[in-house]
N, C-alpha and C positions, 0 to 999 in steps of 0.2 A: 367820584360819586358824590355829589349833589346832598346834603342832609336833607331836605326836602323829599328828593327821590327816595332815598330810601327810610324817611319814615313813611311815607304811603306802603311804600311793600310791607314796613312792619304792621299798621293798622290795617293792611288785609289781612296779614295773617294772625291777628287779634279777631276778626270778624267771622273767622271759619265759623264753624258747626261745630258743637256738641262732640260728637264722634271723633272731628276733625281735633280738634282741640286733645282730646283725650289720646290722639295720638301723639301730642309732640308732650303731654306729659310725662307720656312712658316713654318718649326718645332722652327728656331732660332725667328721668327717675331712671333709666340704664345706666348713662355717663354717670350721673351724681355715685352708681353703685361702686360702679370701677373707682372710680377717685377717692373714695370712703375708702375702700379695700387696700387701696394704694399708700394714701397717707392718713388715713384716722378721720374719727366722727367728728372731731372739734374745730372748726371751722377757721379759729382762732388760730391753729397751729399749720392747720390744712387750707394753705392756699388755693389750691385749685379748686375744693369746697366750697371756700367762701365764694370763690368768682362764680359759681355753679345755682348755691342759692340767690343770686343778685339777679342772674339770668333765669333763674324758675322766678320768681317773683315778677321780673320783667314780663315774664309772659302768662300772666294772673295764675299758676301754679300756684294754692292754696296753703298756709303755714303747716295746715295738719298731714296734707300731700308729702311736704319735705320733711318733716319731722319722720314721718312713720319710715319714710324712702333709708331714713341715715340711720334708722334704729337697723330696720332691717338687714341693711349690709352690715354694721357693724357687726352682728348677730350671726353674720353669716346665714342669714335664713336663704339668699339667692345664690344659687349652687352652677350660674351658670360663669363659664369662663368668655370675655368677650374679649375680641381684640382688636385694634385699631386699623384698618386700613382703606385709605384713598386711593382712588379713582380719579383720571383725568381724559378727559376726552373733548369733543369736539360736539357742538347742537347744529341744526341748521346754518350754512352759510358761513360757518367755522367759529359761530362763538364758542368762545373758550368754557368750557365747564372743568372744576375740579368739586366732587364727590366725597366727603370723610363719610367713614362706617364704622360702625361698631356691632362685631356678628360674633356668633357661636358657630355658624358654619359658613366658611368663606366660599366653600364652591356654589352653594345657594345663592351668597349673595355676587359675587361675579357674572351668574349665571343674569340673575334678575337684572342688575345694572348694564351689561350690554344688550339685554332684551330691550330697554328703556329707549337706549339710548338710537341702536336701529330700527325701533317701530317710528320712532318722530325724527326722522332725517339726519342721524348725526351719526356719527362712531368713536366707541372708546378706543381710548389709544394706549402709548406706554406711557410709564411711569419719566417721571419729565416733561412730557410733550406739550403742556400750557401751563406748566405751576413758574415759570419765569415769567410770563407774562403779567405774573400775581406778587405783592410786596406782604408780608405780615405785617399787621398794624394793628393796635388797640382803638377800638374804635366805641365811645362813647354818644349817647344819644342825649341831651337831656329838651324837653319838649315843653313850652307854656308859651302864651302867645306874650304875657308882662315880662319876660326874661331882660333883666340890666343887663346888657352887651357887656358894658364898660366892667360889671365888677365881674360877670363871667367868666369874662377876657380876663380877668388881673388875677382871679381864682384859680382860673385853672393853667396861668403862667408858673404860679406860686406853687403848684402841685404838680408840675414837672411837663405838663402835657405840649406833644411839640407843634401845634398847630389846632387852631379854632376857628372852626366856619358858620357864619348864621345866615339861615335863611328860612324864612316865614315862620319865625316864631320855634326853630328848632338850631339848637348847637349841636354842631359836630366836632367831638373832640378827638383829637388825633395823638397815640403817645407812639413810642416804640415797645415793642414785646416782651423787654424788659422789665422798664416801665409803669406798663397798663396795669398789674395792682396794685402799687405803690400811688399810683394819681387817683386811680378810683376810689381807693382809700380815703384819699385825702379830700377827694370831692364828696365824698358820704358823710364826712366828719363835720363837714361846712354845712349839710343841710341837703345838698342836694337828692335828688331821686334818677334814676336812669330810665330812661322808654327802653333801651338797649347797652350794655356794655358787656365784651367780648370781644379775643380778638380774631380777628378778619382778616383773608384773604382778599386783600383791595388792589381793583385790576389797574396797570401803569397804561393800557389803553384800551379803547371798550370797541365794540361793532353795533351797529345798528343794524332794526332787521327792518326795512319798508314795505316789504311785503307781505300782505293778510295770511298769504297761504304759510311762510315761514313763521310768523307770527305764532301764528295758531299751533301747529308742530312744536315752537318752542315753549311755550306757555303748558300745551301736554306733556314734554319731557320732560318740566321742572316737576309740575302736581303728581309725575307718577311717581318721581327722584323723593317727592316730599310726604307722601304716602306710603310706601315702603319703610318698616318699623326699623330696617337695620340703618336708614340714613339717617346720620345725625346733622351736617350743614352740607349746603350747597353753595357754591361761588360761581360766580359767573364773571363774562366781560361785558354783557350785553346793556348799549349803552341806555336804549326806553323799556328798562321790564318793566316802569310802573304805565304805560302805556300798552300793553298787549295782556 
């Protein structure tokens, strides 16, 4: 995946709606709850926290949004129990999709998720069936068009990161899962800012789709995948979604 490519999917989905928008805060204000409840309010201590408020901020989630979100859980005022489960299956033409959730009732969301996936030409499958297809990777964004290659490259060697790609004005940085908050860390420290950092489901090879009609099928299975309040990410192989 192209840093290029996928900053265009990220600044679409910066440009949603109102509405739109207001769903993936209450996708990041679920997670954020469960990992609060898991390991504590204090960000400082609570690793997965931290990485959590980095990714509500990436996606303009407002300081008073996360503030209120980490009081809350701590407080226990949200009484719901969520739990984590993915989904992998198959879109149009066999691109590979893999599904994470976070539900209160799994038969709901099973239900919805292969509805999804057979109204727009695809079928979920078993557990395994494309997540090898897929590598975990930390995957940083940082995005300006005056970005110094040179000291980017030499910053974020220095902060462990195993691999750095630029193209048009965007770094992609690459760590292992390990890794990925120990470099992000140390890229925060340096100054830097993230358009995106979290790790990723990065496919080891993608499908094209050429044609309109699959096109369009796949493009409605993601927006239904991404509209639905129990999805939290979706991965794919597909190698133009910023094209379709």
């Amino acid at each position: 995946m192209s840093g290029h490519s996928k900053w265009n999917n990220i600044k679409r989905k910066k440009e949603k709606t109102d509405a739109q928008k207001a769903k993936i805060f209450t996708k990041i204000g679920r997670e954020m709850a469960v990992v609060v409840r898991e390991g504590g309010p204090d960000p400082n201590v609570n690793g997965k926290l931290r990485d959590l408020i980095a990714k509500a901020k990436a996606n303009n989630v407002p300081n008073d949004n996360i503030d209120r979100i980490i009081k809350k859980a701590a407080g226990e005022g949200d009484k719901n129990n969520y739990e984590s489960i993915t989904y992998e299956g198959y879109g149009p033409n066999g691109v590979a999709v893999i599904v994470e959730t976070l539900t209160d009732n799994r038969n709901r969301t099973a239900s919805n998720i292969r509805h999804y996936f057979d109204k727009f030409g695809g079928n979920l499958g078993t557990s395994g069936c494309v997540s090898f297809l897929f590598n975990a990777k930390g995957v940083i964004l940082i995005e300006g068009e005056d970005l110094d290659e040179e000291k980017v490259m030499d910053d974020c060697v220095e902060a462990g990161a195993e691999d750095v790609d630029f193209n048009e004005g965007v770094a992609e940085i690459m760590t292992d899962p390990a890794d990925f908050r120990a470099v992000s860390d140390a890229l925060s420290e340096k100054g830097y800012t993230f358009a995106s950092a979290q790790v990723e489901q990065v496919p080891t090879t993608t499908t094209a789709l050429t044609e309109e009609e699959s096109q369009v099928k796949m493009r409605r299975l993601l927006d239904a995948l991404e509209d639905d309040d129990d999805v939290q990410e979706i991965w794919n192989n597909l190698e133009n979604e910023d094209e379709i």
